[in-house]
PDBQT receptor file of N, H, CA, C and O in Angstrom, charges set to zero:
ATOM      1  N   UNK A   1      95.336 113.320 103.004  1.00  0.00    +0.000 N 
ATOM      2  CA  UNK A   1      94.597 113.281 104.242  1.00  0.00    +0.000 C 
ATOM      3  C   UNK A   1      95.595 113.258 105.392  1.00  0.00    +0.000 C 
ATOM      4  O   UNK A   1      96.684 112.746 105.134  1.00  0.00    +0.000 OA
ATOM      5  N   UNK A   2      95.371 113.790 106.774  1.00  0.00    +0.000 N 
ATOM      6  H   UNK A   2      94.486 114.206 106.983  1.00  0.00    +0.000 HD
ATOM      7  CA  UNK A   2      96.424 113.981 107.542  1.00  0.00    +0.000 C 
ATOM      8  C   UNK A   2      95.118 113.395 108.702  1.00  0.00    +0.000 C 
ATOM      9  O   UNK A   2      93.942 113.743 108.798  1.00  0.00    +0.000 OA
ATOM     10  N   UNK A   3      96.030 112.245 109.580  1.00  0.00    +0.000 N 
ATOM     11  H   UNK A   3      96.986 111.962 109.502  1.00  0.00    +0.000 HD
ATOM     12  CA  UNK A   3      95.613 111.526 110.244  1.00  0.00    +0.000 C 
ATOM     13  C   UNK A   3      96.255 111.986 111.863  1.00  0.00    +0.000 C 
ATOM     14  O   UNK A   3      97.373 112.439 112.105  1.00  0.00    +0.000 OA
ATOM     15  N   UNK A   4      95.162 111.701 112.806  1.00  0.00    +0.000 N 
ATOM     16  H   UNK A   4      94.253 111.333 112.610  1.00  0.00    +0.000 HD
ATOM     17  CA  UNK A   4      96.080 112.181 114.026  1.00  0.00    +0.000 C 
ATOM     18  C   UNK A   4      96.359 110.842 115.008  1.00  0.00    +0.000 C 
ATOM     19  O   UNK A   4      96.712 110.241 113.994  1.00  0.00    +0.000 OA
ATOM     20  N   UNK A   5      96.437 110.350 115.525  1.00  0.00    +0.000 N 
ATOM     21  H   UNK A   5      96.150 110.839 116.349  1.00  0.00    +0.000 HD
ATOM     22  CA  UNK A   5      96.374 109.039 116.036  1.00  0.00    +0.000 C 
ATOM     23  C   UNK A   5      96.704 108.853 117.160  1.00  0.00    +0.000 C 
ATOM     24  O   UNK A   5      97.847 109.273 117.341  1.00  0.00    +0.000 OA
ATOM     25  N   UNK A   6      96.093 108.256 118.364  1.00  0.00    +0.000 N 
ATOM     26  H   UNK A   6      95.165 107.915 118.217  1.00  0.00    +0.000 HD
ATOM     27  CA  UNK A   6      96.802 107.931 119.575  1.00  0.00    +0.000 C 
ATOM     28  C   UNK A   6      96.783 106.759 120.026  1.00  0.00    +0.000 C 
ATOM     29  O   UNK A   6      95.794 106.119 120.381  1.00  0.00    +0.000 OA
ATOM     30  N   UNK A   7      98.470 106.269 120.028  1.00  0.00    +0.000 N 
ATOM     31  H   UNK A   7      99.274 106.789 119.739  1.00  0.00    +0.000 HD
ATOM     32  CA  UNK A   7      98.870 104.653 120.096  1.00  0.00    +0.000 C 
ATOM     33  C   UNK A   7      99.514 104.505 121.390  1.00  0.00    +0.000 C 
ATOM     34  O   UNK A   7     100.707 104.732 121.587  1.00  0.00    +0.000 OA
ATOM     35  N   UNK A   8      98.482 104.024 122.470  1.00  0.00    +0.000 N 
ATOM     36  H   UNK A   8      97.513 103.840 122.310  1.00  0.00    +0.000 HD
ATOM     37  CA  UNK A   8      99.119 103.723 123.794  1.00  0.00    +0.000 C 
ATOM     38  C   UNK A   8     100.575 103.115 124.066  1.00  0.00    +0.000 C 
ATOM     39  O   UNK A   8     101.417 103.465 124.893  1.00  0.00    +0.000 OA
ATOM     40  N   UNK A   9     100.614 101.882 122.911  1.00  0.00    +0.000 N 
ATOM     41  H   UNK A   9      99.930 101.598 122.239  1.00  0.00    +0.000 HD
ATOM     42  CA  UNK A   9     102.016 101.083 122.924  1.00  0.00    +0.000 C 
ATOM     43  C   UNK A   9     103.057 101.658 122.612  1.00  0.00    +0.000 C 
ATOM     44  O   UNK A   9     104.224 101.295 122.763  1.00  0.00    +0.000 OA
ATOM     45  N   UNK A  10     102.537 102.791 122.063  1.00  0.00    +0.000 N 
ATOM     46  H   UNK A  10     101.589 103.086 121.940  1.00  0.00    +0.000 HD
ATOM     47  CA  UNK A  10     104.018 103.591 121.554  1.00  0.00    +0.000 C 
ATOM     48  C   UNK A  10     104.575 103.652 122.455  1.00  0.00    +0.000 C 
ATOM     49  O   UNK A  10     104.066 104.369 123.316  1.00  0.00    +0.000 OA
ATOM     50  N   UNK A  11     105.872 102.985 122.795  1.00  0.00    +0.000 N 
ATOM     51  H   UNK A  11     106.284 102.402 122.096  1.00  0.00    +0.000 HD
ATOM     52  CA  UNK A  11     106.761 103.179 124.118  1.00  0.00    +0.000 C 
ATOM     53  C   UNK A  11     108.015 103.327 123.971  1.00  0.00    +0.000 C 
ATOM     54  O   UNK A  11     108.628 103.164 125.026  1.00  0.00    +0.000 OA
ATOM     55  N   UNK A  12     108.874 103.660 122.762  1.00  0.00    +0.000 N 
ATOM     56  H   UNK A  12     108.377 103.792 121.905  1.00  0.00    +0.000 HD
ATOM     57  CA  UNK A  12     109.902 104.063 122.453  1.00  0.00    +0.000 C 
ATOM     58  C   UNK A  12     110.711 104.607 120.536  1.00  0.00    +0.000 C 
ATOM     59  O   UNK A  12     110.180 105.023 119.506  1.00  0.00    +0.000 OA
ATOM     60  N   UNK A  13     111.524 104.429 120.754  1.00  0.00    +0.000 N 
ATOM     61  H   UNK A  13     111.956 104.091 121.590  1.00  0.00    +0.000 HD
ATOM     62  CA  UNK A  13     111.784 104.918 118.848  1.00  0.00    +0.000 C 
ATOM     63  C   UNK A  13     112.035 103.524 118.413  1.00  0.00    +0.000 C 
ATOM     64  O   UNK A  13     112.180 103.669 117.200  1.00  0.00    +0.000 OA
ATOM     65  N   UNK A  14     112.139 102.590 118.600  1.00  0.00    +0.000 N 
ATOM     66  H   UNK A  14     112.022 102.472 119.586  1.00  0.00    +0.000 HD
ATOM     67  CA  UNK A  14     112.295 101.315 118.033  1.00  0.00    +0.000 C 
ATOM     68  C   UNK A  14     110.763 101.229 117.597  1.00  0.00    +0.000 C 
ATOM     69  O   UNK A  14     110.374 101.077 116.439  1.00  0.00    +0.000 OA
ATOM     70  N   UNK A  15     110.021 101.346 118.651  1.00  0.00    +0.000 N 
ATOM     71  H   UNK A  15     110.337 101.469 119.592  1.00  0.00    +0.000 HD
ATOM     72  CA  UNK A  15     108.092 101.166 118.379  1.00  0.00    +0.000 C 
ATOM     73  C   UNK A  15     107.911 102.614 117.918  1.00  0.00    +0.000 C 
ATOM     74  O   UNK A  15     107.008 102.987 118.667  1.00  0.00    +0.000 OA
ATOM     75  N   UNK A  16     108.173 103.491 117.262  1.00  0.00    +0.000 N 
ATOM     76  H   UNK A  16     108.906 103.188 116.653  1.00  0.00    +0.000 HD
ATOM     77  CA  UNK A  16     107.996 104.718 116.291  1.00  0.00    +0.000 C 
ATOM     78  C   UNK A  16     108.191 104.399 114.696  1.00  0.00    +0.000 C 
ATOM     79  O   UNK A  16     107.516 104.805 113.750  1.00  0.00    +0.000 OA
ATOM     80  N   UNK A  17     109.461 103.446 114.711  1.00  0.00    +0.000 N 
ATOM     81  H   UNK A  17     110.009 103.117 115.479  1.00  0.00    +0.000 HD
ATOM     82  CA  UNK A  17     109.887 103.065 113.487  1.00  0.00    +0.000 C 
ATOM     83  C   UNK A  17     109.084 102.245 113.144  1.00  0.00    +0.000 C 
ATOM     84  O   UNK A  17     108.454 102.513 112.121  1.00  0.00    +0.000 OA
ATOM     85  N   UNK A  18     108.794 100.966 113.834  1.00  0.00    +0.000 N 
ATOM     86  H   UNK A  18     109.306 100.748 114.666  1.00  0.00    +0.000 HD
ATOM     87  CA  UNK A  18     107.942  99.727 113.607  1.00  0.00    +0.000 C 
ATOM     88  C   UNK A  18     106.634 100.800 113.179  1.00  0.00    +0.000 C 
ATOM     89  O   UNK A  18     106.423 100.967 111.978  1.00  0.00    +0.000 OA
ATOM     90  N   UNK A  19     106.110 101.232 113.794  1.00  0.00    +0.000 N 
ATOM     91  H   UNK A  19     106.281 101.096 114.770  1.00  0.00    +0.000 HD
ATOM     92  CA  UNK A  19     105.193 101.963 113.164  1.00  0.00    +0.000 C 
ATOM     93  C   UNK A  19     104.802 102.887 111.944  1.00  0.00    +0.000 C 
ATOM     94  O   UNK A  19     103.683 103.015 111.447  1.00  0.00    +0.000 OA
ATOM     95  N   UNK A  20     105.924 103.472 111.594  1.00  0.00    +0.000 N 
ATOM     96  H   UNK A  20     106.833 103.368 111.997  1.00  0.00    +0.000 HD
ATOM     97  CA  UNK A  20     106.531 103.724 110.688  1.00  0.00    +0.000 C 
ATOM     98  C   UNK A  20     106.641 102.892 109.479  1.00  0.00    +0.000 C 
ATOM     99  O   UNK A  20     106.240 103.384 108.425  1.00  0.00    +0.000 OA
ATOM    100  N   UNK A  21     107.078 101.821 109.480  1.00  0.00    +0.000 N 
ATOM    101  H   UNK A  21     107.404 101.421 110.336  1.00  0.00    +0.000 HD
ATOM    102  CA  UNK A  21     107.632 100.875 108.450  1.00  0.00    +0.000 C 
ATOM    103  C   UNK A  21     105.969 100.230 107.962  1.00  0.00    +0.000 C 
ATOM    104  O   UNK A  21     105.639  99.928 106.815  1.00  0.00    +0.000 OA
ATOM    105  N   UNK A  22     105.048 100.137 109.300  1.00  0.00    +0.000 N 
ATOM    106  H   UNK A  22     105.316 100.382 110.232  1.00  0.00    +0.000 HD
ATOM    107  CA  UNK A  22     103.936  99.474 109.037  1.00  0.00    +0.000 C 
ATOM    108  C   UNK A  22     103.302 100.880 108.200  1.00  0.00    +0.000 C 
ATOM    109  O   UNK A  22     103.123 100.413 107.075  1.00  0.00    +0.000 OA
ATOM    110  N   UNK A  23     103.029 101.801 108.162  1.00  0.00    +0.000 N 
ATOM    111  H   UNK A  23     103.174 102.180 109.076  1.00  0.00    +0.000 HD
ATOM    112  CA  UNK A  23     102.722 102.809 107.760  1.00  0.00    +0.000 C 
ATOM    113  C   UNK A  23     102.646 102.518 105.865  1.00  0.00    +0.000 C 
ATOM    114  O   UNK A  23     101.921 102.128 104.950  1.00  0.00    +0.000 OA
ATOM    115  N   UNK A  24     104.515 103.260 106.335  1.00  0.00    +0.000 N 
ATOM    116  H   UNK A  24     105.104 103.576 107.078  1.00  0.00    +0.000 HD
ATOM    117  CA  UNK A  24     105.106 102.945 104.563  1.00  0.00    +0.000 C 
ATOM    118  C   UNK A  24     104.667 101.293 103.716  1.00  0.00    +0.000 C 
ATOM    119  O   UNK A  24     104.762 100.875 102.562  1.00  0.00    +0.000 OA
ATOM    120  N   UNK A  25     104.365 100.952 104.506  1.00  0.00    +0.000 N 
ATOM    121  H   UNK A  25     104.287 101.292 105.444  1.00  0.00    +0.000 HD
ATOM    122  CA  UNK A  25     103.804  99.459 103.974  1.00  0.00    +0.000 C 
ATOM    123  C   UNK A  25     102.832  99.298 102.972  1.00  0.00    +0.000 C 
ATOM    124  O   UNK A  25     102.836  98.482 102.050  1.00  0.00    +0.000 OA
ATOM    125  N   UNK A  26     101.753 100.412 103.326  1.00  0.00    +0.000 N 
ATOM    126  H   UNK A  26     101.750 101.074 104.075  1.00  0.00    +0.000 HD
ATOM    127  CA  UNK A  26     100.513 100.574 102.754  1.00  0.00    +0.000 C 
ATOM    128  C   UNK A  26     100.912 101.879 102.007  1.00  0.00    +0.000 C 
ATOM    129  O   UNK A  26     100.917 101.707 100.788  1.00  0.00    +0.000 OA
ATOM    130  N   UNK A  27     101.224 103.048 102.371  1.00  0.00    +0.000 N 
ATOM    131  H   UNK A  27     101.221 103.188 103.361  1.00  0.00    +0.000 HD
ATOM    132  CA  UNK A  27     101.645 103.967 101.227  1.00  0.00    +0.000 C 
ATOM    133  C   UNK A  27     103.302 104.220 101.593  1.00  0.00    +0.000 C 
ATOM    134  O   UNK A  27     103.583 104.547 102.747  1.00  0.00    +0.000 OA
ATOM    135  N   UNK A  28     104.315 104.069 100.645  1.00  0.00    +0.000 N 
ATOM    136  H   UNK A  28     104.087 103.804  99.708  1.00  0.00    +0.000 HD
ATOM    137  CA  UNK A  28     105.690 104.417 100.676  1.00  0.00    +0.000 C 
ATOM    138  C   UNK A  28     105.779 105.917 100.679  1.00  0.00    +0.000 C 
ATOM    139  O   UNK A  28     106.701 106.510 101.240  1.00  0.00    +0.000 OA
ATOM    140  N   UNK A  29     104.743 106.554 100.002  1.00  0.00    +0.000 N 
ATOM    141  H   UNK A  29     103.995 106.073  99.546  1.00  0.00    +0.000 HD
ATOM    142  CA  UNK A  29     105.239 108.086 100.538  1.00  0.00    +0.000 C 
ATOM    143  C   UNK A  29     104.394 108.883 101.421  1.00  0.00    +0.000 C 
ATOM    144  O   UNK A  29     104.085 110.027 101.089  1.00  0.00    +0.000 OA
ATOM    145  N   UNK A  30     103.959 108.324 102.623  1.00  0.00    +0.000 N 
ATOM    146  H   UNK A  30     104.210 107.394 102.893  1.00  0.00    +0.000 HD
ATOM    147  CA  UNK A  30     103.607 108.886 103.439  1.00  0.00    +0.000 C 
ATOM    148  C   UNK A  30     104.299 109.283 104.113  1.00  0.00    +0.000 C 
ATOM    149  O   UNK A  30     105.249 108.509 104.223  1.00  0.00    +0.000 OA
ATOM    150  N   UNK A  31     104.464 110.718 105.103  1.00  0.00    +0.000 N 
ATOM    151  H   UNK A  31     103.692 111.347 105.013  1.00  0.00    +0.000 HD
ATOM    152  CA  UNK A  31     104.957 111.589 105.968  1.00  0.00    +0.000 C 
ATOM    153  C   UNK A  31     104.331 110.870 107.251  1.00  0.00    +0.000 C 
ATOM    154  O   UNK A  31     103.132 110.789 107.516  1.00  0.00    +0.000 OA
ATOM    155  N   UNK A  32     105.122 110.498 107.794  1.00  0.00    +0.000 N 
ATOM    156  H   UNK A  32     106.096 110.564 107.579  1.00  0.00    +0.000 HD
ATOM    157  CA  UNK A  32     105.310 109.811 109.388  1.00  0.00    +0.000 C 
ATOM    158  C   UNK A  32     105.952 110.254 110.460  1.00  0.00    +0.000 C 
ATOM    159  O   UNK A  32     107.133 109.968 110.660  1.00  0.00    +0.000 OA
ATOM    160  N   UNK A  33     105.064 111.188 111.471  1.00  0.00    +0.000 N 
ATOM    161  H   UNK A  33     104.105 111.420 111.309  1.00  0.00    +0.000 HD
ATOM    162  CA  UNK A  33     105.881 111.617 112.967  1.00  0.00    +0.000 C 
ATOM    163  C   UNK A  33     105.472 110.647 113.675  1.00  0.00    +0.000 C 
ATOM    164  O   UNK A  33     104.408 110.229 113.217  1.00  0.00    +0.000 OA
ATOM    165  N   UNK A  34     105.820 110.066 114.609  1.00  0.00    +0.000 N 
ATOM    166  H   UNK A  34     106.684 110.406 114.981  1.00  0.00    +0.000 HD
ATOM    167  CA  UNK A  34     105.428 108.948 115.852  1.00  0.00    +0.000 C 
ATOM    168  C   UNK A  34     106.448 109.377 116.787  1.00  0.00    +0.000 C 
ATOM    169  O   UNK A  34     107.674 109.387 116.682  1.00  0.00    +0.000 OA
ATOM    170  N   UNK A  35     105.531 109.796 117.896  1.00  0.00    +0.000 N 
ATOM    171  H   UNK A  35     104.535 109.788 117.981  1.00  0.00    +0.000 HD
ATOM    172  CA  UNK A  35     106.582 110.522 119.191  1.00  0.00    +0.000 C 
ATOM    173  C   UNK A  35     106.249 109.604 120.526  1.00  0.00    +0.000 C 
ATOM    174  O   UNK A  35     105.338 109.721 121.346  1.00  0.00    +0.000 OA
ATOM    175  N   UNK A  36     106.791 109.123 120.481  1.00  0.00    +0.000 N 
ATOM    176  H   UNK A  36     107.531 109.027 119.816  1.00  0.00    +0.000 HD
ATOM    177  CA  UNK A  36     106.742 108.122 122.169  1.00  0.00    +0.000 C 
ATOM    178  C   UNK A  36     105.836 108.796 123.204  1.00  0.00    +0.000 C 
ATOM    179  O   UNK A  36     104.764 108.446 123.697  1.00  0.00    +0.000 OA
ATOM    180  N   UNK A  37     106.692 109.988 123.391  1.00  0.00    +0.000 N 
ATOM    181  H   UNK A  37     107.563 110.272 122.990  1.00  0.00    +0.000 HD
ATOM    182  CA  UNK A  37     106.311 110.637 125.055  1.00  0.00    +0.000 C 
ATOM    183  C   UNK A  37     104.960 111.082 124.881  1.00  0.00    +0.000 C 
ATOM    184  O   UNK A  37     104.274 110.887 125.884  1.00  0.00    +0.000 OA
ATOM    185  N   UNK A  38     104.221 111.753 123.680  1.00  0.00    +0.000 N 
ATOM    186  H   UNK A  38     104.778 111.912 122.866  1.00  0.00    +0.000 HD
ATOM    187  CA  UNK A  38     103.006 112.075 123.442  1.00  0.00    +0.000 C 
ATOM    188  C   UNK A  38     102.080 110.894 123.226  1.00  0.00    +0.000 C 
ATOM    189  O   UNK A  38     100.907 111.101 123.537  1.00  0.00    +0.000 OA
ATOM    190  N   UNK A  39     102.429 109.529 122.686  1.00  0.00    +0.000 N 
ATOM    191  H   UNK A  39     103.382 109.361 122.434  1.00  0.00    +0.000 HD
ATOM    192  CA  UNK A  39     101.983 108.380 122.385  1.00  0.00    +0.000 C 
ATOM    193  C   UNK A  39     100.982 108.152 120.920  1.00  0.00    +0.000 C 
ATOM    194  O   UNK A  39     100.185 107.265 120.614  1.00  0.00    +0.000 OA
ATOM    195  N   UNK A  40     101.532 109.620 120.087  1.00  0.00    +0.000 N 
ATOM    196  H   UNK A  40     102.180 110.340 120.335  1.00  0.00    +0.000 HD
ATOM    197  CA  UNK A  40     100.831 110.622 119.213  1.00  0.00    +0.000 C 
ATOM    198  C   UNK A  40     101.646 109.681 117.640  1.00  0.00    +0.000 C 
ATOM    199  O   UNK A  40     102.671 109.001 117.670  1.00  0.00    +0.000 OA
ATOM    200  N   UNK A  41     100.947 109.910 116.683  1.00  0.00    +0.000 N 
ATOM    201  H   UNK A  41     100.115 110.463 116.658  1.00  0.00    +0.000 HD
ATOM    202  CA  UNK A  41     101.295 109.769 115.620  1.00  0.00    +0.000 C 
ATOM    203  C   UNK A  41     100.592 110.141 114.585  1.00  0.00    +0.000 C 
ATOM    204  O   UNK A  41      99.479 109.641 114.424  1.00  0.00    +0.000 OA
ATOM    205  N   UNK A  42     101.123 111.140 113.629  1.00  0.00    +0.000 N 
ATOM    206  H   UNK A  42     102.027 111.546 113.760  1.00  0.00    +0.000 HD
ATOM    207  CA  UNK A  42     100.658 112.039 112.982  1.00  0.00    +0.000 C 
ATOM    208  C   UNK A  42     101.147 111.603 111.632  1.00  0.00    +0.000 C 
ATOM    209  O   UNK A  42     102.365 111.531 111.474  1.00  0.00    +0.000 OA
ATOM    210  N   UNK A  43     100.161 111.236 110.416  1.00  0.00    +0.000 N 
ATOM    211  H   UNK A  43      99.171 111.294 110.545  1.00  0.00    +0.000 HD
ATOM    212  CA  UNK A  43     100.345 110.373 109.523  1.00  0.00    +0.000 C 
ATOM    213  C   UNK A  43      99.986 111.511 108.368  1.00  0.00    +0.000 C 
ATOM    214  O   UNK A  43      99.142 112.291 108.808  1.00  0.00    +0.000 OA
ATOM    215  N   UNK A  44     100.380 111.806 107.065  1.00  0.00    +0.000 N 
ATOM    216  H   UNK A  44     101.066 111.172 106.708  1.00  0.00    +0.000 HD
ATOM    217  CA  UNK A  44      99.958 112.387 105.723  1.00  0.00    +0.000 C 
ATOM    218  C   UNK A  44      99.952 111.847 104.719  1.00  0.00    +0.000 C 
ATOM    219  O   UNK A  44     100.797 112.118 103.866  1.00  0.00    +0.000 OA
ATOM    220  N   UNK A  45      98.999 110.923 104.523  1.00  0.00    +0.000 N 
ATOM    221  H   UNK A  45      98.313 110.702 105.216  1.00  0.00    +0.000 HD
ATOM    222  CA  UNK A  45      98.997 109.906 103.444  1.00  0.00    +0.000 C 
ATOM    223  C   UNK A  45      97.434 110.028 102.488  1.00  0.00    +0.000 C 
ATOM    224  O   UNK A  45      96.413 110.603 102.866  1.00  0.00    +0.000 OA
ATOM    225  N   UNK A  46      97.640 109.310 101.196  1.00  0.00    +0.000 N 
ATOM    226  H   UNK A  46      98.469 108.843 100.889  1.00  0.00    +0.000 HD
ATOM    227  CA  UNK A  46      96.419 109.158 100.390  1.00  0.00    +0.000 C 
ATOM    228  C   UNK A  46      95.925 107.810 100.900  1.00  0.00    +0.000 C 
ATOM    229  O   UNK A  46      94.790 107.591 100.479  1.00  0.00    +0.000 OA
ATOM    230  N   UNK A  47      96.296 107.057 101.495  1.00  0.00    +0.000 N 
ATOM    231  H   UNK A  47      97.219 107.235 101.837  1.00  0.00    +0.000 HD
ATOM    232  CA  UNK A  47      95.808 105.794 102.086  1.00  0.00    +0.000 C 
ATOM    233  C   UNK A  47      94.658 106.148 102.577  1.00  0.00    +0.000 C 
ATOM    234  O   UNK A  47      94.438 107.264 103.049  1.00  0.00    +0.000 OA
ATOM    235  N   UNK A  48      93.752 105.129 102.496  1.00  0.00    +0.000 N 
ATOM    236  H   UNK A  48      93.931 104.223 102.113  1.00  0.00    +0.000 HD
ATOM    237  CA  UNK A  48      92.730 105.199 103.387  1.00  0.00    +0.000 C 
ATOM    238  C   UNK A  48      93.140 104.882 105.117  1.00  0.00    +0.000 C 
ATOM    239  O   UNK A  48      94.068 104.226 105.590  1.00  0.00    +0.000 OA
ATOM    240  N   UNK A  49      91.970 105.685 105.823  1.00  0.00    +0.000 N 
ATOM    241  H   UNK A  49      91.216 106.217 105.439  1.00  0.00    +0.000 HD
ATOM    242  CA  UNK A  49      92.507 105.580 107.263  1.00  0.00    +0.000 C 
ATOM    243  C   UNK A  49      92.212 104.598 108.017  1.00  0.00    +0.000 C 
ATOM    244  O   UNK A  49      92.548 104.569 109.201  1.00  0.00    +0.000 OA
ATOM    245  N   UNK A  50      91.289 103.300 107.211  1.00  0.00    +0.000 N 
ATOM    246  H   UNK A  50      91.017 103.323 106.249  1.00  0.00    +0.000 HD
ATOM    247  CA  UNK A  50      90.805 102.140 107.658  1.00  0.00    +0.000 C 
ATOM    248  C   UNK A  50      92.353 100.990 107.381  1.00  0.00    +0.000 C 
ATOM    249  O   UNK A  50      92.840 100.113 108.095  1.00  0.00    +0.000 OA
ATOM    250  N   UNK A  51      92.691 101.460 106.203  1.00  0.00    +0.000 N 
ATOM    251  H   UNK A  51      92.296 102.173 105.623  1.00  0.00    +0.000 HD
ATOM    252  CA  UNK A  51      93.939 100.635 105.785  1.00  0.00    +0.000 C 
ATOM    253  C   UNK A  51      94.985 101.109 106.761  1.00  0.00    +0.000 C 
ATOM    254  O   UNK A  51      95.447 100.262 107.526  1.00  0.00    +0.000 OA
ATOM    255  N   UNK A  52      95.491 102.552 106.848  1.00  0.00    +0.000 N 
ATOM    256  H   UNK A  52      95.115 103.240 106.227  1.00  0.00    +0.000 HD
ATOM    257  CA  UNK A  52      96.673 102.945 108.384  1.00  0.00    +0.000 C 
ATOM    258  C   UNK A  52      96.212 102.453 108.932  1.00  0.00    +0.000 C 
ATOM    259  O   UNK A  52      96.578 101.319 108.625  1.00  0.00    +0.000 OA
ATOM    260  N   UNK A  53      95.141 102.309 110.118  1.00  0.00    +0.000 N 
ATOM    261  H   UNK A  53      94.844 103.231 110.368  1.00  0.00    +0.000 HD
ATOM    262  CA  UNK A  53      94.744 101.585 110.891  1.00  0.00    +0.000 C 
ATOM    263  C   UNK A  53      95.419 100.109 111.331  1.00  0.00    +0.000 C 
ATOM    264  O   UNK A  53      96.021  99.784 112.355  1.00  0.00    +0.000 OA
ATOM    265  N   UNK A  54      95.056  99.340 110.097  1.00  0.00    +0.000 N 
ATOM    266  H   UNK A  54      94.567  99.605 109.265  1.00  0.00    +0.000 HD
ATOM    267  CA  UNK A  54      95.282  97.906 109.706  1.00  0.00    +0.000 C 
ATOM    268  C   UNK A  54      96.308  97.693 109.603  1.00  0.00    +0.000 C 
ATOM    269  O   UNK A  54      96.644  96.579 110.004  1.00  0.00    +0.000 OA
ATOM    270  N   UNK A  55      97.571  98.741 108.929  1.00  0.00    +0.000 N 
ATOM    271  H   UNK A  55      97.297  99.646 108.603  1.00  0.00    +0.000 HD
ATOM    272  CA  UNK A  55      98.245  98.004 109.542  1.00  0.00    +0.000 C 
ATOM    273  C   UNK A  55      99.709  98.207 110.667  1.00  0.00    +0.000 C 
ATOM    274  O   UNK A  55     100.816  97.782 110.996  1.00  0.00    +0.000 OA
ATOM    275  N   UNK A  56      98.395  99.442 110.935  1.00  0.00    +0.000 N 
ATOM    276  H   UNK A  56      97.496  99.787 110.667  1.00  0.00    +0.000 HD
ATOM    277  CA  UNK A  56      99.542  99.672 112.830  1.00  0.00    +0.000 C 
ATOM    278  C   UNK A  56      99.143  98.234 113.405  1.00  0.00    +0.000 C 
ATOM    279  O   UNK A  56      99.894  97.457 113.995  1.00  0.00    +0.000 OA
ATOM    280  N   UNK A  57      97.616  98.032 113.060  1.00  0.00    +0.000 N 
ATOM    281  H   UNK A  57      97.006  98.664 112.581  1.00  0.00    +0.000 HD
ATOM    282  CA  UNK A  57      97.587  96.843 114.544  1.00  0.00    +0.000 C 
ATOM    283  C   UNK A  57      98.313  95.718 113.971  1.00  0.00    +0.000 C 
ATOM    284  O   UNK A  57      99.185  95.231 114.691  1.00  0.00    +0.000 OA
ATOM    285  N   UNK A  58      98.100  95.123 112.629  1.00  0.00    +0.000 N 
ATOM    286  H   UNK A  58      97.392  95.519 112.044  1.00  0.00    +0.000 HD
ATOM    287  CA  UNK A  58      98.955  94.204 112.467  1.00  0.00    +0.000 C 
ATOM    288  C   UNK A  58     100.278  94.309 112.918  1.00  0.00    +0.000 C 
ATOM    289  O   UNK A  58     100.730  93.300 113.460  1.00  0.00    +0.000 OA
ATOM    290  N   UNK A  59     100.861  95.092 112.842  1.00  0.00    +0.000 N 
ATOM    291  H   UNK A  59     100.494  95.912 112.401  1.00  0.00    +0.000 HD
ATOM    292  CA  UNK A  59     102.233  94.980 113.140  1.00  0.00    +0.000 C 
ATOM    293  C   UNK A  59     102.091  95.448 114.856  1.00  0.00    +0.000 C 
ATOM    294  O   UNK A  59     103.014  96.141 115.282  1.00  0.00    +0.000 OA
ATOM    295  N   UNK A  60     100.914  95.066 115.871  1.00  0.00    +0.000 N 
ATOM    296  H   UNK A  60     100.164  94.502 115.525  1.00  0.00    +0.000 HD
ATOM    297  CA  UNK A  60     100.861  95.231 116.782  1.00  0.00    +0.000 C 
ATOM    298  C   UNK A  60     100.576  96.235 117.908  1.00  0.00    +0.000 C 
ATOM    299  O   UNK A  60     100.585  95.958 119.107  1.00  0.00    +0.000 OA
ATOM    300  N   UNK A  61     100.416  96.993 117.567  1.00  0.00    +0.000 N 
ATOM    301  H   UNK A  61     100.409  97.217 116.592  1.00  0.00    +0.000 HD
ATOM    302  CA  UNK A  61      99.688  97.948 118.381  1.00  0.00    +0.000 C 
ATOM    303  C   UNK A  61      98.374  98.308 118.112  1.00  0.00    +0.000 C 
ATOM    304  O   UNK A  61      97.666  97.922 117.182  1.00  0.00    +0.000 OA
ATOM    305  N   UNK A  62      98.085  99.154 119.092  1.00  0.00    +0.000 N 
ATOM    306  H   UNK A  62      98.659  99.467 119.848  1.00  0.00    +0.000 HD
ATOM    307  CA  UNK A  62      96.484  99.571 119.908  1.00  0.00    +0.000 C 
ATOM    308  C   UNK A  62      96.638 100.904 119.081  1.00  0.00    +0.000 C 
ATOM    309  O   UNK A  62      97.700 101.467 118.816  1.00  0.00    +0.000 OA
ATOM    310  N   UNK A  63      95.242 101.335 118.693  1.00  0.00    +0.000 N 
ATOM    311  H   UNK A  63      94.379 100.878 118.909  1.00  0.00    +0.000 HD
ATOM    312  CA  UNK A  63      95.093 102.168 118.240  1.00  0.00    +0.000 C 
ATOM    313  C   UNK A  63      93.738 102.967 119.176  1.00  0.00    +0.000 C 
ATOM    314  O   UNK A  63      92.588 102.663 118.859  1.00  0.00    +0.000 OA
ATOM    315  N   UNK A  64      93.948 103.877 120.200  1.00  0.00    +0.000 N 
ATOM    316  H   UNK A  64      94.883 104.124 120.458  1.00  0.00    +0.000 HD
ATOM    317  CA  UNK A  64      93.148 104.245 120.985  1.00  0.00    +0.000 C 
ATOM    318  C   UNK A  64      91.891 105.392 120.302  1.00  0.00    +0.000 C 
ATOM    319  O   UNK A  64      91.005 105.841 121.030  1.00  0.00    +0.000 OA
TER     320      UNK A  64
């Protein structure tokens, strides 16, 4: 499943990675772009998209 996502907090590559890491958390081989300037993050995972969800915000961000 390929997820499109728009995360207001995304405000740099430190908060791309964090997002990232929260990502791989729930599936380790998911394909993860997170681009700051677009505030975009584009996810390819078998995870469910209630679980990505869960745990961008846990690890703190808005999921618009």
């Amino acid at each position: 499943m390929t997820l499109d996502l728009h995360v207001p907090d995304l405000a740099c590559s430190a908060c791309a990675g964090t997002v990232t890491k929260a990502v791989h958390s729930v599936d380790v081989t998911a394909q993860v772009v997170a681009d700051p300037k677009t505030k975009r993050v584009n996810i390819i995972t078998e995870a469910s998209e209630a679980d990505i969800k869960s745990a961008i915000a846990t690890a703190g961000y808005t999921i618009a």
